[in-house]
C-alpha positions in Angstrom: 95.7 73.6 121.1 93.0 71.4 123.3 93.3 72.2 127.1 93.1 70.0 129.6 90.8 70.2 132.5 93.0 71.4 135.0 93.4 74.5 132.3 96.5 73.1 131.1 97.4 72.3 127.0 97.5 68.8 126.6 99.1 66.7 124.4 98.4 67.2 120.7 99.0 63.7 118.7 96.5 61.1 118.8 96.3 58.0 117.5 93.3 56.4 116.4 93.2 52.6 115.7 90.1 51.4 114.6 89.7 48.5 111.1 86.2 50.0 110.5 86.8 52.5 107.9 84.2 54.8 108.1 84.5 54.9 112.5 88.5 55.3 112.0 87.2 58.3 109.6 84.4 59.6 111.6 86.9 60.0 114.5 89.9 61.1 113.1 87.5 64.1 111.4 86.1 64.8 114.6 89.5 65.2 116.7 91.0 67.3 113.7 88.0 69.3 114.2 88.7 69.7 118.0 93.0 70.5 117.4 94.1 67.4 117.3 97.1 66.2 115.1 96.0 62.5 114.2 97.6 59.4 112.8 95.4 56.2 112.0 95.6 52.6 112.4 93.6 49.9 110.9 95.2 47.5 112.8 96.9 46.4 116.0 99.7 45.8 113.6 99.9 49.1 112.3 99.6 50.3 115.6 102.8 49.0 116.8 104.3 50.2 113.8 103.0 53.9 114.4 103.8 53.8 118.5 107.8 52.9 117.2 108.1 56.0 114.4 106.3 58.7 116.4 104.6 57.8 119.8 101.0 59.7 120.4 100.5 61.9 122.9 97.0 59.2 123.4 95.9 56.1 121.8 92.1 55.9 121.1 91.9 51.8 120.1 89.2 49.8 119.5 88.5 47.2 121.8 87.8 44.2 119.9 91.3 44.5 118.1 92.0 40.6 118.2 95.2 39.1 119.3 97.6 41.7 118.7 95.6 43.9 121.1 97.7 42.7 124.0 100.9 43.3 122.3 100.0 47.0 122.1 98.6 46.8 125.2 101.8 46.3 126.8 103.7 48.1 125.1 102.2 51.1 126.8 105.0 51.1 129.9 107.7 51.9 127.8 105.8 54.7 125.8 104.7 56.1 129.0 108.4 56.4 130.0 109.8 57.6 126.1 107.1 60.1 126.2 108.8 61.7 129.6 111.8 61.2 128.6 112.7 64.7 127.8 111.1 66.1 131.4 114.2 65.7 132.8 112.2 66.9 136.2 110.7 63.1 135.8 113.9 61.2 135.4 113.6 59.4 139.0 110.2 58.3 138.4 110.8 57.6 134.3 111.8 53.7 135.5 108.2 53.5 137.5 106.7 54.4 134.8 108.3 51.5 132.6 108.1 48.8 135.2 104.9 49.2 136.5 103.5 46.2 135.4 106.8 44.1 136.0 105.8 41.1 138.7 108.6 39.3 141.1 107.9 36.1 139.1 109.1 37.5 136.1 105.7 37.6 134.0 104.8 41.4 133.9 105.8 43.4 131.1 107.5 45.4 129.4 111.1 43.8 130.0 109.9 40.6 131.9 112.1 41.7 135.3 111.7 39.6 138.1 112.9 39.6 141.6 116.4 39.4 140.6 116.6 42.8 138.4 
């Protein structure tokens, strides 16, 4: 299992969006080669899809995804806090986690909380 550079095993399930075929390939070979379990994305779309059945341990995306890139994008607060979800050591800082990006005026993400909440 890879090890992290503290010395610690890391997480184990990546997920690789990329559309080019033979880069999605190339990488996903390479990170099996190195221990990684790995699930692919051709798209942003599929990428949502994949985070909702089985979230990754990390996301290696592409950055010219198009317009559903910000969709994933922010989705990341809420599989930050699913993915510590079972650390129960973590379960006062599991809503930091999720609201990180939430603004007073109600525009952040993921829920859209404002002041009020």
């Amino acid at each position: 299992m890879p090890q992290s550079s503290r010395g610690g095993v890391c997480g184990n399930r990546v997920l690789v969006v990329e559309d080019d075929d033979e880069v999605r390939a190339l990488l996903s070979e390479a990170l099996r080669g190195l221990g990684y379990g790995v699930h692919t994305a051709a798209s942003a779309e599929e990428a949502l899809v994949a985070l909702e059945t089985a979230p990754p341990d990390l996301v290696l995306a592409d950055v010219n995804m198009g317009a559903m890139r910000r969709q994933l994008i922010n989705r990341h607060p809420a599989v930050g806090a699913d993915l510590v979800s079972g650390m129960h050591t973590l379960d006062d800082v599991r809503p930091i986690i999720r609201h990180h990006h939430d603004r007073w005026d109600g525009s952040g993400y993921p829920d859209g909380l404002g002041a009020d909440a």
